[in-house]
N, C-alpha and C positions, 0 to 999 in steps of 0.2 A: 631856166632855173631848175635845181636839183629839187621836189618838192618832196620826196619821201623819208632823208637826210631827214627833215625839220618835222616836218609833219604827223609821221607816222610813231617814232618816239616819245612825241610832246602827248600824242593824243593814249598810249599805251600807259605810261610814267603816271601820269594824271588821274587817267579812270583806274588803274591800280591802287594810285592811294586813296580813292575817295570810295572805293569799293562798285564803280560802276559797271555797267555790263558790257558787252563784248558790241550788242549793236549800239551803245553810247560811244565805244570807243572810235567804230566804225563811222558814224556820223558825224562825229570830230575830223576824222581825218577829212574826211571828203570836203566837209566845209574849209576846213586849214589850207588843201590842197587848190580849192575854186579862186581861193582869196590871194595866193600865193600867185599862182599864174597869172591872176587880171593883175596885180602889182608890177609884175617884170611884162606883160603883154602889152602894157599902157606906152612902154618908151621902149619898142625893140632894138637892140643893140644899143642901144645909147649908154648904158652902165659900163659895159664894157669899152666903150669909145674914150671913157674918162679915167680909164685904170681902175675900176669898181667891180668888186666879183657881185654878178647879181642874185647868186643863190646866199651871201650873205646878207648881202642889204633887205634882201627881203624875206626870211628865216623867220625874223621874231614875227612880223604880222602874220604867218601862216602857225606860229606856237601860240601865240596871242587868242587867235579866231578858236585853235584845240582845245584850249585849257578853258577859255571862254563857257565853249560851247559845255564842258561837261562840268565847270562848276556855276552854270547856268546863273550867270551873268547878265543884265539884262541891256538894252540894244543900247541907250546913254553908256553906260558903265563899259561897253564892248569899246564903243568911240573913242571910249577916252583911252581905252587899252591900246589901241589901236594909235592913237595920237603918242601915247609913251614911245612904242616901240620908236618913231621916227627919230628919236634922241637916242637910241641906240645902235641906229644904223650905222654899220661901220664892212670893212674889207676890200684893201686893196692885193693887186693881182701879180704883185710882183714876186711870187714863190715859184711864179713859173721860170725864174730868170736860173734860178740854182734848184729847183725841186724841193724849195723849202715845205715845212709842216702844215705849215699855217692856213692853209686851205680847207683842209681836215678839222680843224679848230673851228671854223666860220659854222655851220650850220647846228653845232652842239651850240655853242656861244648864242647863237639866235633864239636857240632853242627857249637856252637859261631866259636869256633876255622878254622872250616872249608869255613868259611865265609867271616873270616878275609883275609884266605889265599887267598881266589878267588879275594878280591879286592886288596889284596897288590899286587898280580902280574899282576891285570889287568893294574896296577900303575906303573909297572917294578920293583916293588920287584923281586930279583931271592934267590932261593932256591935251596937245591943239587937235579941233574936229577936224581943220583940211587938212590934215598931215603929209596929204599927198600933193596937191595938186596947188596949196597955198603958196603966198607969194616967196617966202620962207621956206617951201616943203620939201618936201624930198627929192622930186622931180625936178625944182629948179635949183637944189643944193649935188648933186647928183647926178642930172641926166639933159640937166642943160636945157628945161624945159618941159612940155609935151603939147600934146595935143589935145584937148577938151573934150573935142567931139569923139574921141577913139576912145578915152578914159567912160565918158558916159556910156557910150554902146558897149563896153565890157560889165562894166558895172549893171546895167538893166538886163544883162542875159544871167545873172546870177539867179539858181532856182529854176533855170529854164534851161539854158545849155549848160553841158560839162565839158569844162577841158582836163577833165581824169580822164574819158574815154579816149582822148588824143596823147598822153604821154609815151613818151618811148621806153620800156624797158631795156638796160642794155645788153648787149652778148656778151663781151667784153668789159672789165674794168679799168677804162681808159677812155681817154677825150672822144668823144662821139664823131667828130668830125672826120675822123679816122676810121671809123667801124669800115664804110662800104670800100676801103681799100686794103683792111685784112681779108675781108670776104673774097674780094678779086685773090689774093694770096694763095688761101687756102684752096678754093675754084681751082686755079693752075696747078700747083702741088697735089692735089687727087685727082683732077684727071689729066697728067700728061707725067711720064717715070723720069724723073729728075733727083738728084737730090740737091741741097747746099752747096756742096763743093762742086757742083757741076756752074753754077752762077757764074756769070760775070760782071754783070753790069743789070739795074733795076732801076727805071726811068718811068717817074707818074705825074700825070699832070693835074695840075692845081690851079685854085684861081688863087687871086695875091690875097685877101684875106685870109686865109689860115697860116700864111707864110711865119707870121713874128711867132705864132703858139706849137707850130707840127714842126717846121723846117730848118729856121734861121736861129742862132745862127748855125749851118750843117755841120762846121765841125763838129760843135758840140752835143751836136741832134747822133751824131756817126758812135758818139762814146758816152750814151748820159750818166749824171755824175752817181745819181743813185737813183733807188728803184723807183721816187714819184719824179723824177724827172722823166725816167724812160716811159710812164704816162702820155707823155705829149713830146713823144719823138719818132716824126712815121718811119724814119728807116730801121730804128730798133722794132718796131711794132712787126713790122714789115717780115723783118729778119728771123720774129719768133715764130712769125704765122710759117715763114719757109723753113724752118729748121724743124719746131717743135712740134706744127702742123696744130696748136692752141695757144691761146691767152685768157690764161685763167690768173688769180693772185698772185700763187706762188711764183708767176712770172715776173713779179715786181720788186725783186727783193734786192737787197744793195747786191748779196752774193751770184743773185742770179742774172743781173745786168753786167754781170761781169766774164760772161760764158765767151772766149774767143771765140770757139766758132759760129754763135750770134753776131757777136761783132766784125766776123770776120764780113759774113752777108750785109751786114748794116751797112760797113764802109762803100760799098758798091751800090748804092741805092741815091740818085739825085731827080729831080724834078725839072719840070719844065711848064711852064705857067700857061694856060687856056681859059681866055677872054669867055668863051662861050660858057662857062657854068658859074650859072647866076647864084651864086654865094653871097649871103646864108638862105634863100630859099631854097639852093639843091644844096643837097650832102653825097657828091658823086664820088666816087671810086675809080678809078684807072690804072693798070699799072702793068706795063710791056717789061719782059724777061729775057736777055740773053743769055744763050745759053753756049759753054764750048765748044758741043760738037755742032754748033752756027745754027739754032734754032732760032727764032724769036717767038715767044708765047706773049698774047695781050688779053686782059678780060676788062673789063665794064661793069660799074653797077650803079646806078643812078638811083638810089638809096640807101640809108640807115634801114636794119632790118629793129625789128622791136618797137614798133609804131604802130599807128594804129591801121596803116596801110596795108603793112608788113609784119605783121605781129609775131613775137614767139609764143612756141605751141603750151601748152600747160606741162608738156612735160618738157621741154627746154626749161621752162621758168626755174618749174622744182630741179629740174639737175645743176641749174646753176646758182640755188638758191642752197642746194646740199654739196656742190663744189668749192661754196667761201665758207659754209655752216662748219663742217667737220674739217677744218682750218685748226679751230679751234675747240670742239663740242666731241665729244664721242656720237657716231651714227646712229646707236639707239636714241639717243637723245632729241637729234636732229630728224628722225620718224617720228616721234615726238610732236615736238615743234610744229612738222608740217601739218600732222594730223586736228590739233588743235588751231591751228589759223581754220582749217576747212570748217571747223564748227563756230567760229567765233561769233559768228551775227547770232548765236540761239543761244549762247553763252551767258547763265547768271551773273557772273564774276569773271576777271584775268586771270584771277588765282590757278589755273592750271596750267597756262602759257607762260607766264609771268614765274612759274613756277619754274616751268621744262626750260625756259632760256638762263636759267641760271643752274643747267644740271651740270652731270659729270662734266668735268674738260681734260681734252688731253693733256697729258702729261708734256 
């Protein structure tokens, strides 16, 4: 699940109106964030098994817990909040078929949703209490079930473990399953003098779970239609990392999915399936180059960087946090921004953050 989408917004929106402080807002997310993951950790992969995006389905209970927590709500009234959201779980995943919007939509909507439900029960709306795990509930409307004993052992480490320490920041703005085979990309392309037009042929191996979201079908993985389709198409991905030598935003753009000589690398890019990478526990990388004057280059990477194994450094973050920022934001603005998140746990109010995210915007 995408948990900062829902999370981090519901808990900022919130303590902004109510005039809360920076470490209220901070505390929201974190709780938003713990509740969020045990929700999609209880049935892994199973939301996806059923055509269900599971950073929607589970969005309101992580805005629910935000909104909760700073208009301090108390633990009945939370339940019941919590019980609401399950009436508004909603998202299926078939935008991946055309690059539709609608994805983009799912964790705002969760958002809404989970917001609604914190004031209707702080109002005495009630909601069902096993919203999860009833006969009824989420998990057997959704996920085809679960597991009881996994459900309770996430649940009891609440307040004791965090899986905020384990989330993945990404490098990239695109399908994570894909990061450790731009990494190989980029890897080849700095240390070996090649350029694009020297390519011929780009063969990486995969296991068959990612095939239906990164590959198939290739033709249309070779030309995506517009820029959130080339999202989740590894020969375009592939092609920016060997051209542009980055994947940043502005790589996503209908205009910019349309650059031949991206596409011209993309169309030379196929796959070859390997049984050995235990998918979805590895997220490996592979990916062999031929080259005209009859080289062949291969690299390796048996991880996602941006985790908690592999983490990016504090100044990867902010450079990629000031990469999508002044997109839209003028730069001073966006020193701004950064400067006040660094104070925010000591922070009286949002009112200065909350402030500078609505500064100058470029023209």
């Amino acid at each position: 699940v995408h948990t900062g989408c829902a999370a981090v917004p519901t808990a900022l929106a919130v303590a902004e109106a109510t005039r809360a402080s920076g470490a209220a807002a901070l505390e929201a997310t974190i709780a938003a964030v713990e509740v969020m993951c045990r929700v999609g950790l209880a049935v892994p992969g199973r939301f996806h098994a059923r055509h269900f995006h599971p950073t929607s389905l589970t969005s309101s209970f992580a805005a629910a817990v935000a909104s909760g927590r700073v208009y301090g709500v108390d633990e009945d009234q939370l339940v019941h909040a919590l019980g609401i959201c399950g009436s508004q779980a909603a998202g299926i995943i078939e935008y991946l078929s055309e690059g539709a919007w609608t994805k983009r939509m799912h964790p705002g909507w969760g958002a809404h949703g989970g917001v609604i439900a914190a004031l209707l029960a702080r109002n005495g709306f009630t909601g069902p209490t096993r919203v999860l795990e009833g006969e009824h509930g989420l998990y057997a409307a959704f996920a085809g079930g679960h597991d009881p004993a996994r459900l309770d052992a996430l649940m009891a480490t609440l307040g004791k473990t965090w899986e905020l320490e384990r989330l993945t920041f990404k490098p990239y703005p695109c399908g994570s399953i894909a990061h450790p085979y731009m990494d190989c990309a980029l890897k080849l392309r700095t240390e070996h003098a090649f350029t694009p037009e020297d390519i011929v042929e780009v063969r990486c191996r995969t296991a068959a779970g990612p095939l239906p979201r990164l590959w198939e079908p290739l033709h249309a993985k070779h030309r995506p239609p517009n820029g959130y389709a080339a999202k989740f198409s590894l020969p375009y991905l592939l092609a920016v990392m060997f051209v542009r030598g980055w994947a940043g935003l502005a790589d996503f753009t209908d205009d910019a999915v349309a650059d031949e000589r991206v596409l011209r690398v993309a169309a030379t890019v196929g796959y070859d399936l390997d049984e050995t990478i235990d998918y979805p526990r590895q997220f490996v990388g592979h990916v062999a180059v031929r080259l005209r004057d009859g080289r062949r280059l291969e690299a390796r990477q048996d991880h996602p960087r941006g985790g908690a194994d592999f983490p990016l450094t504090p100044a990867e973050l902010t450079a990629k946090f000031r990469g999508n920022a002044t997109l839209a934001l003028a730069p001073a603005v966006v020193d701004t921004i950064i400067a006040e998140v660094g104070r925010l746990a000591s922070a009286r109010t949002l009112e200065p953050l909350m402030r500078s995210l609505q500064g100058e915007h470029r023209a």
